[in-house]
N, C-alpha and C positions, 0 to 999 in steps of 0.2 A: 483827570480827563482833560481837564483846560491846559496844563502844561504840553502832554502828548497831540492836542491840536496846533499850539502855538509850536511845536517844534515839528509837527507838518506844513506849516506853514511857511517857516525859514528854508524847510527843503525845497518846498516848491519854487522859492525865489531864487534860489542858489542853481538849481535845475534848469532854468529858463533862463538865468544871465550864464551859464554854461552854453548854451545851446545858442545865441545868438552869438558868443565869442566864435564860435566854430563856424556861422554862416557868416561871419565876415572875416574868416580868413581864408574860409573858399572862393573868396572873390575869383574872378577870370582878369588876367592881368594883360592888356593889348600890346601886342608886340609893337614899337613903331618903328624902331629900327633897321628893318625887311625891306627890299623895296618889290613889289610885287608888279611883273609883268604880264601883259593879256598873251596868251596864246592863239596863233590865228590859226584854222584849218585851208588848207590845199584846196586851191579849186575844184579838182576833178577827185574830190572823195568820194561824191556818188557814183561816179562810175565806176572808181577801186573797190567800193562794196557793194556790186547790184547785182553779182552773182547769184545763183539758187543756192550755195549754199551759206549764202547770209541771209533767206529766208527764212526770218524764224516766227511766219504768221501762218504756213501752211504745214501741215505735216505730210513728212514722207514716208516710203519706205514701212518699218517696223514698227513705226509709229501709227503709223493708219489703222483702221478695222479693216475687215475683210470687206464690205461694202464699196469702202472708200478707195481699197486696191482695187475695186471690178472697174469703179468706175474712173479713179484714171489709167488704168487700163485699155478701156473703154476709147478713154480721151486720147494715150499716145498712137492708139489703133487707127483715128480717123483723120489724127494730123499726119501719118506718113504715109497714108492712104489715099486720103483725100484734101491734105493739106489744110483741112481745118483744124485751127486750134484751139478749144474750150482755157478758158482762164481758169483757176482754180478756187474762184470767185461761183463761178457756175457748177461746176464738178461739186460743190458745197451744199449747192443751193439743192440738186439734183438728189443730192445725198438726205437732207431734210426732207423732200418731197414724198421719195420713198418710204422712209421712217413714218412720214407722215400716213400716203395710203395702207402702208402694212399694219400701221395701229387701227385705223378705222375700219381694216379688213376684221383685223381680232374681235371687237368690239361688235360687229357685226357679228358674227360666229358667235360668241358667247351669248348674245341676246336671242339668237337662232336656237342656242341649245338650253336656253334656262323658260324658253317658251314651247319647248319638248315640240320644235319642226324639226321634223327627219333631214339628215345633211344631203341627201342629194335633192330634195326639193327645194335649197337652196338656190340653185343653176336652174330652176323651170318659172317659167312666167306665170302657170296654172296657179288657181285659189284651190285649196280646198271645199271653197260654195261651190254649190252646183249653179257657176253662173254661165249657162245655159242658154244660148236665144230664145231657144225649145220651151224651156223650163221658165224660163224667167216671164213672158207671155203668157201660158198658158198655165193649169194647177195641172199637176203631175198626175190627179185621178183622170184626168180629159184626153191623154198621151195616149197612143196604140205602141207602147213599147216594145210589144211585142212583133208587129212589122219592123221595127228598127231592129230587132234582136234577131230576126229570120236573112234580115237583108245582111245583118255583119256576120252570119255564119256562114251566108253561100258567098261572101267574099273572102271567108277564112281570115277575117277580120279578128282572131280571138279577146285580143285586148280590148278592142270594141266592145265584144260581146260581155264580157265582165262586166264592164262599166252598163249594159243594160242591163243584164242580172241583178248587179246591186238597184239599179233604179224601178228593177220591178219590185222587188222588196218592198223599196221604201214606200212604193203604191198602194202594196199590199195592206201590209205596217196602217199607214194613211187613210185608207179605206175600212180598217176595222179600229178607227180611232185608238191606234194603239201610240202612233204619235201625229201632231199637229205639224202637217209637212211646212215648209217656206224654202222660197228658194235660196235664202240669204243665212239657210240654219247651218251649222254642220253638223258632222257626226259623232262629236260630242253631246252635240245640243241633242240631237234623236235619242241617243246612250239615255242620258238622264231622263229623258221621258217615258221610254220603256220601263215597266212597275214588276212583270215578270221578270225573278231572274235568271231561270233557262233561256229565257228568251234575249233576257241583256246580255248573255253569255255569246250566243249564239252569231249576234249583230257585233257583238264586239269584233270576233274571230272574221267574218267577212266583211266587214269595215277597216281591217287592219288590208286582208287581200286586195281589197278596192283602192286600198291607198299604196301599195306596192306596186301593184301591175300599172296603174291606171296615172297614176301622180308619178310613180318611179319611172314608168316611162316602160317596163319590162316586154320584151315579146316573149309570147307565150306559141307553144303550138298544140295540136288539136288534142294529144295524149296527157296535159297540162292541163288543157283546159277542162276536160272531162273529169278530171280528179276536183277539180273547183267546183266544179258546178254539185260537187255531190253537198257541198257544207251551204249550196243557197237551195240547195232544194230540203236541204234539214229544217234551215231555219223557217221557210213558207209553210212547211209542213204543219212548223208549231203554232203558228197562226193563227188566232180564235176564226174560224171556219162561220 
């Protein structure tokens, strides 16, 4: 065992003075016999290369996105048009902007559809609360809703008149403490409160109508609205009396 260590040992030295012979004959040997002169460049180089096609910080052509064709596009349209001409500094910038709104358009939409609001209630300024001047003042059992519901049918008001429909309901509903009205509640919040469930059925289906016609923005006409009015006179029906 002691000989085969001592003759790992001579290896190792015979190994390493092998290895430094080899890094000093790799030396780099300086040439001095050369004589090396400076090269000067031509005054007017930048002019000989300031072409567009020694542009190689913007992209052209088939290199572009489609965005980035619209919008110099865009740009040669207003410079032979209008003689303005957008750098492609700008055209750049105009191109991130975009990208920029279109993301936070997305981003809006997704949060719009993972919080289950219908997409064209996106585009209305309406809440879903009944925020009301009417309503918001005064408790909804103190309303004569039903003068506002006689005034929007001799106007042929019918979308009006839904939205009193539903709100006579929810009088109804509120007066036989079936739910605890607010004007700051929605129609979810009423759903959950209701403990019948023909009856949470029934508010479901015209609460869905209320929010079609009324929030969708829908016109409706008189032969429409007579078929609606059959599913709010169901649900009043079930109404503990």
């Amino acid at each position: 065992m002691k000989q085969k260590f001592i003759l790992f040992l001579f290896y190792l030295v015979g190994l390493c003075s092998f290895a430094q012979q080899a890094r000093d004959s790799s030396k780099v040997h300086i040439d001095t016999s050369s004589v090396v002169l400076p090269r000067n460049f031509s005054k007017n180089i930048f002019q000989k290369y300031s072409g567009e096609e020694f542009n190689y910080t913007t992209k052209t052509g088939e290199s572009q996105n489609l965005l980035a064709r619209f919008l110099n596009w865009i740009g040669k349209g207003l410079y032979s048009i209008f003689g303005i001409k957008l750098s492609p500094q700008i055209l750049q910038l105009l191109e991130y902007l975009i990208y920029g709104l279109m993301a936070l358009l997305a981003i809006y939409l997704l949060v719009k559809m993972f919080t289950n609001e219908r997409f064209n209630s996106l585009f209305t300024k309406k809440a879903k609360t009944l925020n009301d001047p009417i309503l918001t003042e005064q408790h909804i059992e103190t309303i004569d809703i039903n003068n506002l519901l006689n005034v929007a049918l001799e106007n042929e008001d019918y979308r009006s008149a839904i939205r009193y429909q539903f709100l006579l309901t929810l009088q109804w509903l509120s007066k036989k403490d079936c739910i605890q009205w607010h004007y700051d509640k929605t129609n979810s919040d009423y759903l959950n409160e209701i403990t019948s469930r023909p009856l949470q059925a029934k508010f479901k289906k015209i609460a869905y109508l209320y929010d079609h016609i009324w929030y969708g923005e829908q016109a409706i006409d008189q032969l429409n609205y007579e078929k609606i009015v059959l599913d709010f006179e169901s649900i009043n029906n079930r109404i503990p009396q």
